[in-house]
N, C-alpha and C positions, 0 to 999 in steps of 0.2 A: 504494500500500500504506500500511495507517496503522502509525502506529507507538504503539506502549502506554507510558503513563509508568511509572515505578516504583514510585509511589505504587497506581496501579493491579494491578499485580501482587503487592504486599505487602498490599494491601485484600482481594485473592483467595485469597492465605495465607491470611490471617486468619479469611476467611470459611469456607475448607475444615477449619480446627483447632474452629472452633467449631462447625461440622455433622458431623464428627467425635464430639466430645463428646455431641452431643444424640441419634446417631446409637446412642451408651452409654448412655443416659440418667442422663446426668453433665451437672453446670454446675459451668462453672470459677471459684475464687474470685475472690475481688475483684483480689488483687493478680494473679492470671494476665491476668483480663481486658484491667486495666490493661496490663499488659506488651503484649498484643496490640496494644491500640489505639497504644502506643506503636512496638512494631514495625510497623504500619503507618502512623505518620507519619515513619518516617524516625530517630526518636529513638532507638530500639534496636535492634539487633542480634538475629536470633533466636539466635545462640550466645549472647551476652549473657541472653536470657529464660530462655534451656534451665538455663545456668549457675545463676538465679537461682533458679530451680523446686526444683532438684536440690538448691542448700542447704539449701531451708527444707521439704522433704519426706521425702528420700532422706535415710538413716543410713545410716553406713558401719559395715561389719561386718569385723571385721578377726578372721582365723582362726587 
């Protein structure tokens, strides 16, 4: 049996978030992208991405 690195399975994330998108036909900014390719090598965290998205997109609405 083989076995799959982690690299591999976050390159597969990666690739499903961005066929996702084109699937909306939406393309993700620069810094999303980035974050991707960074969560796919290891450097980030996708809570980390999600975190990062949600500051610089998401306003909070306080009632």
């Amino acid at each position: 049996m083989k076995t799959v690195s982690r690299h591999y399975i976050r390159s597969r994330k990666a690739a499903g978030v961005l066929a996702s998108l084109r699937v909306e036909d939406l393309t993700p900014s620069t810094e999303v992208a980035e974050g991707l390719s960074a969560v796919e090598n290891g450097r980030m965290t996708t809570a980390d991405l999600m975190k990062q998205v949600r500051l610089k997109y998401v306003t909070l609405r306080r009632v």
